[in-house]
C-alpha positions as a Markdown table, in Angstrom:
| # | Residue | x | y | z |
|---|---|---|---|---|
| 1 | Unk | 14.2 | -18.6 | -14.7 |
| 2 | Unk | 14.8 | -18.0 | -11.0 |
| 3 | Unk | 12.6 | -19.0 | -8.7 |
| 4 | Unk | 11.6 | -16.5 | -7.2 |
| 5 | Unk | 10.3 | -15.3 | -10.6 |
| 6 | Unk | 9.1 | -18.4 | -11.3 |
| 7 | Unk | 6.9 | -18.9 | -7.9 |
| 8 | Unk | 6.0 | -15.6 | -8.0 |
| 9 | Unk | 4.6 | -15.8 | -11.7 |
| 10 | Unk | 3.4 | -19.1 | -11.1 |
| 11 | Unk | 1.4 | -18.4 | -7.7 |
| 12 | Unk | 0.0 | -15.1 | -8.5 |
| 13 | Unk | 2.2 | -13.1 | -6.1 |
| 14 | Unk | 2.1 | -9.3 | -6.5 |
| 15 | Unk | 3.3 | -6.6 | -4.9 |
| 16 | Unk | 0.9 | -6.9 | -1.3 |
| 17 | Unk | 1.5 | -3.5 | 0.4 |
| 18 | Unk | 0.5 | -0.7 | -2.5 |
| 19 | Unk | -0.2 | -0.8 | -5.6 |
| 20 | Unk | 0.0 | -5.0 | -6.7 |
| 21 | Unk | 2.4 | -4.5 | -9.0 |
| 22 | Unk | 3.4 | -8.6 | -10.2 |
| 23 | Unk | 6.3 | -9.3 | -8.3 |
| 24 | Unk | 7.5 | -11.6 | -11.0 |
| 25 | Unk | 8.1 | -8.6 | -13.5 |
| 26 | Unk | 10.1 | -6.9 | -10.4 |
| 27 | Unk | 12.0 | -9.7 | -9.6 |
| 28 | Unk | 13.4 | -10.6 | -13.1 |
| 29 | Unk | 15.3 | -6.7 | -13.0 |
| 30 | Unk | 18.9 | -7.1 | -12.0 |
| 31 | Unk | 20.0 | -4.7 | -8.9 |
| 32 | Unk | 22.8 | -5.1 | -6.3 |
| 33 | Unk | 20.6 | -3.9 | -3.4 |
| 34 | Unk | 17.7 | -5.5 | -2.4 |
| 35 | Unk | 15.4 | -3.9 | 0.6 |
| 36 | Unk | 12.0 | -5.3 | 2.2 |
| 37 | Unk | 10.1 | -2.1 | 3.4 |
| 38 | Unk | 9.2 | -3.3 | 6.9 |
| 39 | Unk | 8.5 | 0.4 | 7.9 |
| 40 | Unk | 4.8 | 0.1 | 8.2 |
| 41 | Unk | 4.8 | 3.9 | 8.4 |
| 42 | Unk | 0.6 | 4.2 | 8.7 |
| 43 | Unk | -0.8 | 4.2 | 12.0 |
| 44 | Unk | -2.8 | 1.4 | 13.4 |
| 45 | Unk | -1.6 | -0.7 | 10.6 |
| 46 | Unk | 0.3 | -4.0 | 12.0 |
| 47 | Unk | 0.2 | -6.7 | 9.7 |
| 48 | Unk | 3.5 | -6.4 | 8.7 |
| 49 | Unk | 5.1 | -6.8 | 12.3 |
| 50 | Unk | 3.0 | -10.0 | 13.0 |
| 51 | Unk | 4.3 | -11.8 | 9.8 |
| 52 | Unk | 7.7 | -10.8 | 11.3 |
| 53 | Unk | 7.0 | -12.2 | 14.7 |
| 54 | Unk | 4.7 | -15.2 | 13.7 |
| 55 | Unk | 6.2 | -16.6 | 10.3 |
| 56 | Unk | 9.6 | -15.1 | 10.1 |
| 57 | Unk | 11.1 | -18.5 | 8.7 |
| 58 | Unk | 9.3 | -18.5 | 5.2 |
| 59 | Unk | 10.0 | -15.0 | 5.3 |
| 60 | Unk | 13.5 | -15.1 | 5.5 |
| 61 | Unk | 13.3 | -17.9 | 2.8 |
| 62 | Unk | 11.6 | -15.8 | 0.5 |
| 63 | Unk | 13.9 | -13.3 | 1.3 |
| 64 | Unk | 16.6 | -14.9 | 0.4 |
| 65 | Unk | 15.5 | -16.1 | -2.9 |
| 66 | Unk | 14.5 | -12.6 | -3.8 |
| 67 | Unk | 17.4 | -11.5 | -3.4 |
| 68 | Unk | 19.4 | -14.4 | -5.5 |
| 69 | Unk | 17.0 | -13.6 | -8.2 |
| 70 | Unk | 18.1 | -10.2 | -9.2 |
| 71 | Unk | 21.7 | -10.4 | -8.4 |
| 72 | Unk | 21.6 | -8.4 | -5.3 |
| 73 | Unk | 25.0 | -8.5 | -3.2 |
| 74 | Unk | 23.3 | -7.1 | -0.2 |
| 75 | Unk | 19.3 | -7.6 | 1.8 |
| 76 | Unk | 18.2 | -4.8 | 4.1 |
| 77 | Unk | 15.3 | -5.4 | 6.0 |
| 78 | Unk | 14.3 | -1.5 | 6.9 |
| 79 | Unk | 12.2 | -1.5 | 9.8 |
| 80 | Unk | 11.4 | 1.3 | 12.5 |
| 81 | Unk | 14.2 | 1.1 | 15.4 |
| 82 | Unk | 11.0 | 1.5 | 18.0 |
| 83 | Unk | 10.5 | -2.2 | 17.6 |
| 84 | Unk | 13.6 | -2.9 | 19.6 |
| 85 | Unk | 12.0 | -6.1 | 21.2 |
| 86 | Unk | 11.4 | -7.4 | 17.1 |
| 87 | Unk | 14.3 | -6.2 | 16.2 |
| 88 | Unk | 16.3 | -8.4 | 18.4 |
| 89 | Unk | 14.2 | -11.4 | 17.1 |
| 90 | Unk | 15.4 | -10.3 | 13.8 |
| 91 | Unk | 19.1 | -9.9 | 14.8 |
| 92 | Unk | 18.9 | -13.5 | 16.5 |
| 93 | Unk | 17.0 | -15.4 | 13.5 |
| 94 | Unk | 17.9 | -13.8 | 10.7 |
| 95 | Unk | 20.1 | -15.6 | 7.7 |
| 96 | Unk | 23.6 | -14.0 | 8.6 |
| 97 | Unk | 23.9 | -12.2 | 5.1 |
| 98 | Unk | 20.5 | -9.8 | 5.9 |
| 99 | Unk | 21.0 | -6.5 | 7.5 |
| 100 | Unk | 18.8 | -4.7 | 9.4 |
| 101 | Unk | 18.5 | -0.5 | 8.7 |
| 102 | Unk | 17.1 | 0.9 | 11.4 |
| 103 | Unk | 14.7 | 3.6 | 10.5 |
| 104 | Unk | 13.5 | 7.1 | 12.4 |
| 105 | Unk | 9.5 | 6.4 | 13.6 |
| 106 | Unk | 8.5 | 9.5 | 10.9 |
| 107 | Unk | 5.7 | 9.2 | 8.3 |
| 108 | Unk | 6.0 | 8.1 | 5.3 |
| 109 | Unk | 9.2 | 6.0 | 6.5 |
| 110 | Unk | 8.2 | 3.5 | 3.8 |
| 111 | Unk | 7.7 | 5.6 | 0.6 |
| 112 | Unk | 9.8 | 3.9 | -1.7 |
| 113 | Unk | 12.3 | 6.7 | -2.4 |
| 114 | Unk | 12.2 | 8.0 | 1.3 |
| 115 | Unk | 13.5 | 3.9 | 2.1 |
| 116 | Unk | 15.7 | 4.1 | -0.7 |
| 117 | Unk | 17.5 | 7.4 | 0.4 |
| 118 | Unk | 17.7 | 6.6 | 4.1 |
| 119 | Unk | 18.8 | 2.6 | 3.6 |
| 120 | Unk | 21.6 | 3.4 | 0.8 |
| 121 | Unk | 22.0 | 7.4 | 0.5 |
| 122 | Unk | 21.1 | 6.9 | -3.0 |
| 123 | Unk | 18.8 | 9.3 | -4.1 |
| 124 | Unk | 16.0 | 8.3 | -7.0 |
| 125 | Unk | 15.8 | 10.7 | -9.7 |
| 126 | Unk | 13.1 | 12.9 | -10.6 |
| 127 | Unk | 10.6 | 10.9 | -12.4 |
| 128 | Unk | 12.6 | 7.6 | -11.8 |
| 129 | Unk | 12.6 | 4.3 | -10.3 |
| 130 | Unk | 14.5 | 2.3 | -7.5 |
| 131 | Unk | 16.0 | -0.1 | -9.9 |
| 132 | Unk | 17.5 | 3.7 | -11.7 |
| 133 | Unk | 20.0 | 3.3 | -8.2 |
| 134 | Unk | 20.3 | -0.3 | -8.4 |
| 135 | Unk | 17.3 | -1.1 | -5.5 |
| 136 | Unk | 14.4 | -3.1 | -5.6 |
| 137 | Unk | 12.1 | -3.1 | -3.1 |
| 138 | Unk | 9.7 | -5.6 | -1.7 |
| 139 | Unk | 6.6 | -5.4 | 0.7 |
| 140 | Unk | 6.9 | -8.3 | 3.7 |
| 141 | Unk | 3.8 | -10.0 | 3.0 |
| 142 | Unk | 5.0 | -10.4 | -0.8 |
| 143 | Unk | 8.3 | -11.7 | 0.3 |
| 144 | Unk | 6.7 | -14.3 | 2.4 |
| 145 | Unk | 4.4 | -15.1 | -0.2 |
| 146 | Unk | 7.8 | -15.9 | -2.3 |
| 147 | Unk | 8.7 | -18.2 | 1.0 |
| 148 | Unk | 5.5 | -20.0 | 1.3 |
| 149 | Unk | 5.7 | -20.5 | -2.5 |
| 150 | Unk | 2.1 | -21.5 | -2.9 |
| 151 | Unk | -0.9 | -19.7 | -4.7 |
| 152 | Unk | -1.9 | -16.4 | -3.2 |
| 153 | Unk | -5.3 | -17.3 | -1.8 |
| 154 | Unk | -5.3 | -15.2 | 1.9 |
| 155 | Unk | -4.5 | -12.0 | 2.5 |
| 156 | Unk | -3.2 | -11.2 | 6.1 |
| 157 | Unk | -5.6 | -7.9 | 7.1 |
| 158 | Unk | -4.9 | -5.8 | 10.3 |
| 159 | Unk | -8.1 | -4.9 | 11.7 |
| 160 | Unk | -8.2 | -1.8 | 14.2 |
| 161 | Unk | -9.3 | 1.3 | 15.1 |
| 162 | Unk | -12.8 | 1.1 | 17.5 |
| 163 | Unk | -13.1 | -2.3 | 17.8 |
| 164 | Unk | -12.9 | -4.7 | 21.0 |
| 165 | Unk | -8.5 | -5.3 | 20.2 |
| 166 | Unk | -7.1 | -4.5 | 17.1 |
| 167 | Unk | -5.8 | -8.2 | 15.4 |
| 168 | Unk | -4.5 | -8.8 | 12.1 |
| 169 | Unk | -5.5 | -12.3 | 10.7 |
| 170 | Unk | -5.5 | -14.3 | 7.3 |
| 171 | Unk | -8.8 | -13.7 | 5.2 |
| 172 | Unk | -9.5 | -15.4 | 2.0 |
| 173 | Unk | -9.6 | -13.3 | -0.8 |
| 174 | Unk | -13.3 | -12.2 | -2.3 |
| 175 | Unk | -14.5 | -12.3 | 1.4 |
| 176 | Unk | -16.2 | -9.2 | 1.7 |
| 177 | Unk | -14.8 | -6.5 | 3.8 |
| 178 | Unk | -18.2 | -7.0 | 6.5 |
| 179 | Unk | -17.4 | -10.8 | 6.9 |
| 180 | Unk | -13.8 | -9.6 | 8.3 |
| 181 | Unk | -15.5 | -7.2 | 10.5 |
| 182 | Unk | -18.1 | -9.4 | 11.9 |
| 183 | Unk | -15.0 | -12.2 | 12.2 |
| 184 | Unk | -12.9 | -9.4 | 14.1 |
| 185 | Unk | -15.9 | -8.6 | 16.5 |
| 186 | Unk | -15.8 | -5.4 | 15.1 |
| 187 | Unk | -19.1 | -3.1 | 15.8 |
| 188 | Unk | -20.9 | -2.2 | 12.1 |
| 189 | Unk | -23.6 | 0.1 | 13.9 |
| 190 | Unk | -22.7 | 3.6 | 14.1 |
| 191 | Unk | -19.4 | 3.4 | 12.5 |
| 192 | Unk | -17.0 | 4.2 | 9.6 |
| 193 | Unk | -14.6 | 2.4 | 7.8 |
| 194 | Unk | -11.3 | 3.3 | 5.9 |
| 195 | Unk | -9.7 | 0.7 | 4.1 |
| 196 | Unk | -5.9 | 1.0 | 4.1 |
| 197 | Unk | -4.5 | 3.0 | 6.5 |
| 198 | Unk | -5.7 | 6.1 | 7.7 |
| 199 | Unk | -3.5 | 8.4 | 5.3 |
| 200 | Unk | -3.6 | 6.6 | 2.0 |
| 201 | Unk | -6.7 | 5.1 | 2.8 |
| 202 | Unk | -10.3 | 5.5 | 1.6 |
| 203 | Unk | -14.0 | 5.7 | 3.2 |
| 204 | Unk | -15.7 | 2.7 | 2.0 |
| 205 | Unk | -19.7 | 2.1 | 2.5 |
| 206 | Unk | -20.4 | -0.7 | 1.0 |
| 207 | Unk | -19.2 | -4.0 | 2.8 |
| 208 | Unk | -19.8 | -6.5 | 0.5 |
| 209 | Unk | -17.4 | -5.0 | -1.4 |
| 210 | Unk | -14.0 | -7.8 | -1.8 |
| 211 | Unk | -11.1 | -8.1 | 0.5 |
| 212 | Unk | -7.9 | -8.1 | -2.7 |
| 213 | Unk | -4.6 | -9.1 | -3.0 |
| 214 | Unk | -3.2 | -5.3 | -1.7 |
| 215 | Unk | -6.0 | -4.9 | 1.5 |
| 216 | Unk | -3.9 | -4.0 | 4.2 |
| 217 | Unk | -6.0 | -3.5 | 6.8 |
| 218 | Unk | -9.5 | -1.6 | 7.9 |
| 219 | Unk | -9.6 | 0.8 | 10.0 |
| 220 | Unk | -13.1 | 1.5 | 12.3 |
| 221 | Unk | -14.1 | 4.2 | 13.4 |
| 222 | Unk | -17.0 | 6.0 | 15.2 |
| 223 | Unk | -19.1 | 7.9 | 13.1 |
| 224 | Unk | -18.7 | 11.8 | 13.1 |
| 225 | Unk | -14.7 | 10.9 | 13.2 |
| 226 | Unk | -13.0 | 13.9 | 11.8 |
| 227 | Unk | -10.8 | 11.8 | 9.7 |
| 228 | Unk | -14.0 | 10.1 | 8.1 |
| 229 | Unk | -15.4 | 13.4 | 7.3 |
| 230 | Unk | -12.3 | 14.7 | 5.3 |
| 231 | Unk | -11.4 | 11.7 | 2.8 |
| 232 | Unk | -15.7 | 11.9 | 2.2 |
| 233 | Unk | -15.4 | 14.9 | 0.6 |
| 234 | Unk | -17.1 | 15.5 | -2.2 |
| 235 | Unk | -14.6 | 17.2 | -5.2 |
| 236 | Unk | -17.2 | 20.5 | -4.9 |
| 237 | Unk | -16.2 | 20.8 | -1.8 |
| 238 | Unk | -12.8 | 19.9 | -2.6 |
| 239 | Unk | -12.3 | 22.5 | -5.3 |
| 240 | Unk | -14.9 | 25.0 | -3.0 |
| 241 | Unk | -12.6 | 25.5 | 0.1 |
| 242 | Unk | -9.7 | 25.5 | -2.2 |
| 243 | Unk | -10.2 | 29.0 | -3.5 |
| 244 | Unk | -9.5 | 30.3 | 0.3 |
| 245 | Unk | -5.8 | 28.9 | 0.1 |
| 246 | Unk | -3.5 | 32.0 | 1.2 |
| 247 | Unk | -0.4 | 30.2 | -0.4 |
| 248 | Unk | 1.3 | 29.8 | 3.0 |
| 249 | Unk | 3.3 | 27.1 | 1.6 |
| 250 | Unk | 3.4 | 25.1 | 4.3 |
| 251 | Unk | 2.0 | 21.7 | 2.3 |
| 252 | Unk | 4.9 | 22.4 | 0.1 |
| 253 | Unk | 8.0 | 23.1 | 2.7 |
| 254 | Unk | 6.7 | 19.0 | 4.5 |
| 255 | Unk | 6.1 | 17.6 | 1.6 |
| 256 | Unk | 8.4 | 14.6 | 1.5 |
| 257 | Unk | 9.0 | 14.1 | -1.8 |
| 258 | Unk | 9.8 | 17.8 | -2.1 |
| 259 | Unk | 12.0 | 17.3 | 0.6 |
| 260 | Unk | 14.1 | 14.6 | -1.5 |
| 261 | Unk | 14.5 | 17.3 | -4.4 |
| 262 | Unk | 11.7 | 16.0 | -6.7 |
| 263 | Unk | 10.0 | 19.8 | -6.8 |
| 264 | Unk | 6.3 | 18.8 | -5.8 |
| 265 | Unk | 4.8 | 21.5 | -5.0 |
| 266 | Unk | 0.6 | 21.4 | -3.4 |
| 267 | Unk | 0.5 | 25.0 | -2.8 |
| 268 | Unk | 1.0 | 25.5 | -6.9 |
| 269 | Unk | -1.6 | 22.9 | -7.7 |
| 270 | Unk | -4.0 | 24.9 | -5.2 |
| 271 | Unk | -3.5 | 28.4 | -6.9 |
| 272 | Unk | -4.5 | 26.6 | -10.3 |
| 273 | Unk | -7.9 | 25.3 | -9.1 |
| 274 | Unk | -9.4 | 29.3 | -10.3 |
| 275 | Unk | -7.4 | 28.5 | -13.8 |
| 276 | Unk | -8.7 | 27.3 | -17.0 |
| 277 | Unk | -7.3 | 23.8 | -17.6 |
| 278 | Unk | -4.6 | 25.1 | -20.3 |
| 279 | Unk | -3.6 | 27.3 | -18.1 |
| 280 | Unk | -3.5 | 25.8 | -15.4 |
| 281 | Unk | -0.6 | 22.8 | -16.8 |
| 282 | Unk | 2.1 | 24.9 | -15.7 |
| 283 | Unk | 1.4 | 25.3 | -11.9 |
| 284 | Unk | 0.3 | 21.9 | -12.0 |
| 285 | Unk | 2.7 | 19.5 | -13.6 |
| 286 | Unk | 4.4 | 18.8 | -10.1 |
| 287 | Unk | 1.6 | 16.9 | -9.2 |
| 288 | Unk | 3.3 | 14.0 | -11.4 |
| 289 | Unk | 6.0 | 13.4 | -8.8 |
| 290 | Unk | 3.6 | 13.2 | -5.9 |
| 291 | Unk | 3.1 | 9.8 | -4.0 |
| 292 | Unk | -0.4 | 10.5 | -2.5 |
| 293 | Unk | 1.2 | 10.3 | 1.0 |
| 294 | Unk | -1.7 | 13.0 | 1.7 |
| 295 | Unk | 0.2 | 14.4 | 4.6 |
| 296 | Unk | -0.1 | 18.1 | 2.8 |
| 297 | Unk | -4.0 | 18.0 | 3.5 |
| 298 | Unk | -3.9 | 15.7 | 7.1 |
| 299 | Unk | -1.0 | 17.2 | 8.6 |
| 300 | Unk | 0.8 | 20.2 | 6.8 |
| 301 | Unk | -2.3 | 22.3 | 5.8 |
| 302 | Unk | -3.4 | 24.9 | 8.8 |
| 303 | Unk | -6.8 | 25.7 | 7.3 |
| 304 | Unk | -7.9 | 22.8 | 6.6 |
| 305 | Unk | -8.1 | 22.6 | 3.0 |
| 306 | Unk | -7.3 | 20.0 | 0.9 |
| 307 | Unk | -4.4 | 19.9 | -1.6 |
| 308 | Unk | -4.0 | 16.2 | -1.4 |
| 309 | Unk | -7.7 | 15.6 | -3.6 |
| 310 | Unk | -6.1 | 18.5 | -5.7 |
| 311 | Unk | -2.9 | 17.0 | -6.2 |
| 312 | Unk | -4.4 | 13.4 | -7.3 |
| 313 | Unk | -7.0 | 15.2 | -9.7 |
| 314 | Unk | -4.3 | 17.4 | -11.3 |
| 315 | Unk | -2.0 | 14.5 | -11.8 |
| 316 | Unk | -4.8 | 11.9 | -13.8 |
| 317 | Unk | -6.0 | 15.3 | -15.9 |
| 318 | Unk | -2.2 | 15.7 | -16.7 |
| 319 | Unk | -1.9 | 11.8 | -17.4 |
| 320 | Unk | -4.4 | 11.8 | -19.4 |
| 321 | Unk | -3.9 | 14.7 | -21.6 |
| 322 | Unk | -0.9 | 12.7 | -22.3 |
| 323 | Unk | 1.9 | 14.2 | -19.5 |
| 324 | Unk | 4.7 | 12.0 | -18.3 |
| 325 | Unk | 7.2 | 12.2 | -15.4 |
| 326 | Unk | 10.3 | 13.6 | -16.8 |
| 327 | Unk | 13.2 | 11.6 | -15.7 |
| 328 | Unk | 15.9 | 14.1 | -14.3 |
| 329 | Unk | 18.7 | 14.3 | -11.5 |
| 330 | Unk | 17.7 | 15.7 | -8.5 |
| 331 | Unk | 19.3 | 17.5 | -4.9 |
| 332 | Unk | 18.2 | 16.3 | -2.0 |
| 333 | Unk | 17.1 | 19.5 | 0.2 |
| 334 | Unk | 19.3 | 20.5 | 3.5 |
| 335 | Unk | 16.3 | 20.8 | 5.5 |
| 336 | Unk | 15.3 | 16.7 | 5.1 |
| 337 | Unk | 16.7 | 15.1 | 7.9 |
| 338 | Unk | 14.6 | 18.2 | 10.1 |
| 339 | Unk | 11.5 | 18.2 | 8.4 |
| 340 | Unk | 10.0 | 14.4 | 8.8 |
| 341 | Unk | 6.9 | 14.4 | 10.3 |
| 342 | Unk | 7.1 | 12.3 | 13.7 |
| 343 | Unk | 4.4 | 9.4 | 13.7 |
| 344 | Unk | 3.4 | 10.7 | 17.4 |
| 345 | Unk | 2.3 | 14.2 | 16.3 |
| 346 | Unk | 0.3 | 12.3 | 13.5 |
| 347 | Unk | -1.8 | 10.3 | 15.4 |
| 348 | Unk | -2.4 | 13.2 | 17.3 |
| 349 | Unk | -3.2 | 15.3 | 14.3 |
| 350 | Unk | -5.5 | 12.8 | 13.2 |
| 351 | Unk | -7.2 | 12.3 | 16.5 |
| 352 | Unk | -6.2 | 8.6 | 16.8 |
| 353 | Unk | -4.7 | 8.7 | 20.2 |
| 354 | Unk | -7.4 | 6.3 | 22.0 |
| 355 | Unk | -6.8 | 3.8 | 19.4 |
| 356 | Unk | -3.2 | 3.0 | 19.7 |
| 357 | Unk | -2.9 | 0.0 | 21.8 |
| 358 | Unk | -1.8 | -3.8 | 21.8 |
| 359 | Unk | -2.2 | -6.1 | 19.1 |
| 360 | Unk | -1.8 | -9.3 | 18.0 |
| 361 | Unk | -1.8 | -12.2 | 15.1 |
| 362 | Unk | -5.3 | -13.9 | 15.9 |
| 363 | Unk | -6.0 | -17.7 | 14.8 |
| 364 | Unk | -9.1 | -16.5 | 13.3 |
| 365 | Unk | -11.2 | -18.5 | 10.7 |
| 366 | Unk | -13.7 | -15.8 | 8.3 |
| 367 | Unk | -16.5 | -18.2 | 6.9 |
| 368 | Unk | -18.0 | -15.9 | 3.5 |
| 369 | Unk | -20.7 | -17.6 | 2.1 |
| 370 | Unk | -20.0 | -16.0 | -1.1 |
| 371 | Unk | -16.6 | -14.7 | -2.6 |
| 372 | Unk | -16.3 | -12.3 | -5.5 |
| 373 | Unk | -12.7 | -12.8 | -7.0 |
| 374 | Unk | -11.8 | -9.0 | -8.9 |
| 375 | Unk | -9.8 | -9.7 | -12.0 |
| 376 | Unk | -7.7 | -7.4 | -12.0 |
| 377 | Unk | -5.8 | -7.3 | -8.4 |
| 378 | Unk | -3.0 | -5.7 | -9.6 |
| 379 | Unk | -1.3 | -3.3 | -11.8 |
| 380 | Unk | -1.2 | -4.4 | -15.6 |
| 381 | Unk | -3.6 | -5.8 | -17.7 |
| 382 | Unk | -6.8 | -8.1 | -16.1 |
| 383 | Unk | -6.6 | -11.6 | -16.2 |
| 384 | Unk | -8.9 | -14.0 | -17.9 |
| 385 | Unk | -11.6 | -15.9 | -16.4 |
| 386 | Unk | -10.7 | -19.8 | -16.8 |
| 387 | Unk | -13.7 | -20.8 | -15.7 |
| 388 | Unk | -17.6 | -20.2 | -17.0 |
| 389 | Unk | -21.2 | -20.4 | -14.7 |
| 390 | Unk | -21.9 | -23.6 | -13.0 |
| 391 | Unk | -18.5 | -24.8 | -12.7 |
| 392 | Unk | -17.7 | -26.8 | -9.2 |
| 393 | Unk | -14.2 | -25.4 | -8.6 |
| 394 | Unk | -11.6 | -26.7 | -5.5 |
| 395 | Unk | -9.7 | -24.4 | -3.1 |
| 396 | Unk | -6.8 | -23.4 | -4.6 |
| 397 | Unk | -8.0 | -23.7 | -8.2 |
| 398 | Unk | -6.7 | -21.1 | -10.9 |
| 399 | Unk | -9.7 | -19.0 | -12.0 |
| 400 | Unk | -8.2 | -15.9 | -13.8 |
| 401 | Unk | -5.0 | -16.3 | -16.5 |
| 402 | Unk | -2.8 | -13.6 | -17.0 |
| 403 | Unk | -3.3 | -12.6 | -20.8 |
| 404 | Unk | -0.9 | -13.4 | -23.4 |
| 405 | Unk | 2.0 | -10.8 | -23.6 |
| 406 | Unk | 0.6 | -9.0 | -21.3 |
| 407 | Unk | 1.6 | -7.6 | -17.6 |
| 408 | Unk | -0.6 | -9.5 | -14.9 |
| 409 | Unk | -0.9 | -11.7 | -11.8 |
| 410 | Unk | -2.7 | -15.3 | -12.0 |
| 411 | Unk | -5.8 | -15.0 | -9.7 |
| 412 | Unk | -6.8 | -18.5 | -7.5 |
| 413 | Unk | -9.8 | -18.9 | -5.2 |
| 414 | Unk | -9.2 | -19.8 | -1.4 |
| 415 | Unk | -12.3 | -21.8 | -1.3 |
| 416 | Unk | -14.5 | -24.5 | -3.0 |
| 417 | Unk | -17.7 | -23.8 | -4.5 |
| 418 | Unk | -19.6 | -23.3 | -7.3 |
| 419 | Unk | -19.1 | -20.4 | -9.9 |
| 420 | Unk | -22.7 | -18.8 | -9.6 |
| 421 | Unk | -21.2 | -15.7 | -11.9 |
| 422 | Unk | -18.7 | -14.5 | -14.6 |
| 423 | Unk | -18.2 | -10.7 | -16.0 |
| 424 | Unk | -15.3 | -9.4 | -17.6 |
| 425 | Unk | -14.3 | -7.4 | -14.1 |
| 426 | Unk | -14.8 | -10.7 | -11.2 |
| 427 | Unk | -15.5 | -14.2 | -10.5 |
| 428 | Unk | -18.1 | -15.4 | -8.5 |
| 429 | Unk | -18.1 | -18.1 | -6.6 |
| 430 | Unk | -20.6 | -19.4 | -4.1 |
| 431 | Unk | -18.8 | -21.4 | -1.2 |
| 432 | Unk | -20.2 | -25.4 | -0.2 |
């Protein structure tokens, strides 16, 4: 076994910038590319750059072994080309072998098949995979957490938005999302939060609610922000506004994935909201190529409606009345390289202009008084609780096992304490 799969099987290392899928499953494929999405494409989202410019040795460590591990014959680092001053770091300190692929500043820059397409030329087919090209791709924070080659106990979380300075910092997982606010100096009163970034991000109310193994960042915001008001929609609302959709098409004509050829077509999905649910499959079934980039609803759409909501609801009703991406070659539309949707005009759209400023990698310590460890972290199967109620457990300790067979990631806690509570969904664990 190689051991990058190894470390990464061993330490509980999934994927740390979408969805946690276990990075030793992607790193036991064989592929002669390998490419570390440094993109960062979501506004006021940083944590990415700071590992680069504070920790770039275990980094390129993990990099390297990442690559060994499934036979890749070249590394790309893609990162924006607006970084020049990073990218010059990179250049200089770099492992020889590692190139850079200097990216346009567009959104979404680091969707898997737009970082595919613009790194190699390679286009993923409809319904397909990286790997179907020979890529895999890795977030930064999971390659350094193949570098570090320790248990995945912090989470580095870029904290921004309407706060004092926007800093990303190392929190330990099961802190609650309002012990990283109060540790960030952020203001609770009279604000909102999104977790994520402000396109694939969600409202969240409830603050006790655990920092994970894929929590990027939180985003503050006043309250009464437009931005908070649209991802709080309710799906009445959703489905209530949709009916006024005039089929302009523009959601369809930015939508990226459209762009690359895979057909995905909002305005289709927005017609079918007046359908019955049979009839509606036809006009729908697009849905299943979409990536959730929700730049149809907070960019593309001129009225305000939102396809995005209808997009994401079409594609789980499809899944579950049992409709599966169909795997099929694809042509890449003329109009992509005009179409991207620059990052400035975003932030703009999204009314985020007087929160783009400096940040920085902050030396701060988050003390939670209690930490409540989710079981399941990561896509695949939960893992097992290896430990019962009253237990004393150590920093570092394994408290979840992946199941048998089964598709998981290994869950440790950051801190000592003493296991107050066990359910079949979280650990926890009250810190001494």
């Amino acid at each position: 076994m190689a051991d990058a799969v190894r470390i990464a099987r061993e330490c509980g290392i999934v994927g740390a910038g979408g969805a946690g899928f276990p990075a030793h499953a992607k790193f036991s494929a064989k592929a002669d590319t390998f490419i570390v999405n440094a993109a960062e494409c979501e506004p006021l989202l940083y944590k990415d750059q700071e590992i680069l410019e504070n920790f770039l040795e275990p980094f390129a460590k993990g990099l390297l072994m990442a690559a060994e591990a499934i036979g890749a014959s070249r590394a790309v680092v893609g990162i924006k080309e607006k970084h020049a001053r990073l990218i010059e770091k990179l250049k200089d300190e770099l492992p020889r072998e590692v190139e850079l692929s200097l990216l346009r500043d567009t959104y979404p820059s680091g969707d898997e098949f737009i970082l595919v397409y613009d790194v190699t030329g390679r286009a993923v087919p409809r319904g397909g995979l990286p790997l179907d090209v020979g890529v895999v791709c890795s977030n930064v924070e999971t390659v350094l957490n193949i570098g570090l080659g320790r248990p995945v106990t912090e989470k580095f979380v870029t904290v921004s938005g309407a706060v004092p300075e926007a800093v990303t910092f190392k929190v330990p997982i099961g802190a609650s999302y309002r012990d990283v606010l109060l540790a960030a100096g952020a203001p609770l009163e009279d604000s909102g939060f999104i977790i994520g970034g402000p396109m694939m991000g969600f409202v969240e109310e409830d603050l006790l609610s655990p920092v994970t193994k894929t929590c990027s960042g939180i985003l503050v915001l006043p309250k009464g922000h437009p931005l908070l008001s649209k991802k709080a929609r309710k799906v009445e609302s959703v489905h209530k506004i949709a009916y006024s959709c005039d089929q302009c098409m523009r959601c369809s004509d930015l939508c990226p994935r459209d762009l690359l050829g895979h057909g995905v077509k909002p305005h289709k999905a927005m017609i079918a909201i007046a359908m019955a649910p049979k009839e509606a499959e036809a006009w729908q079934q697009s849905a299943l190529y979409c990536c959730e980039c929700a730049l149809c609803t907070l960019y593309a759409c001129p009225e305000d409606l939102d396809p995005f909501r209808v997009m994401v609801e079409a594609k789980r009703a499809l899944r579950e009345r049992g409709f599966k991406p169909a795997k099929a070659e694809l042509a890449v539309a003329p109009m992509y390289p005009y179409r991207r949707t620059p990052t400035s005009l975003l932030v703009r759209r999204l009314g985020l202009e007087d929160f783009i400023g400096p940040h920085r990698f902050a030396e701060i310590t988050v003390k939670p008084k209690r930490l409540v460890l989710p079981l399941k972290q990561h896509i695949g199967a939960p893992s097992l609780p290896m430990v019962a109620n009253g237990d004393n457990v150590r920093a570092g300790q394994l408290v979840g096992e992946i199941p048998e067979g089964a598709l998981g990631s290994r869950i440790f806690t950051p801190l000592k304490g003493v296991v107050s509570k066990v359910t079949r969904d979280a650990v926890m664990v009250e810190v001494t």
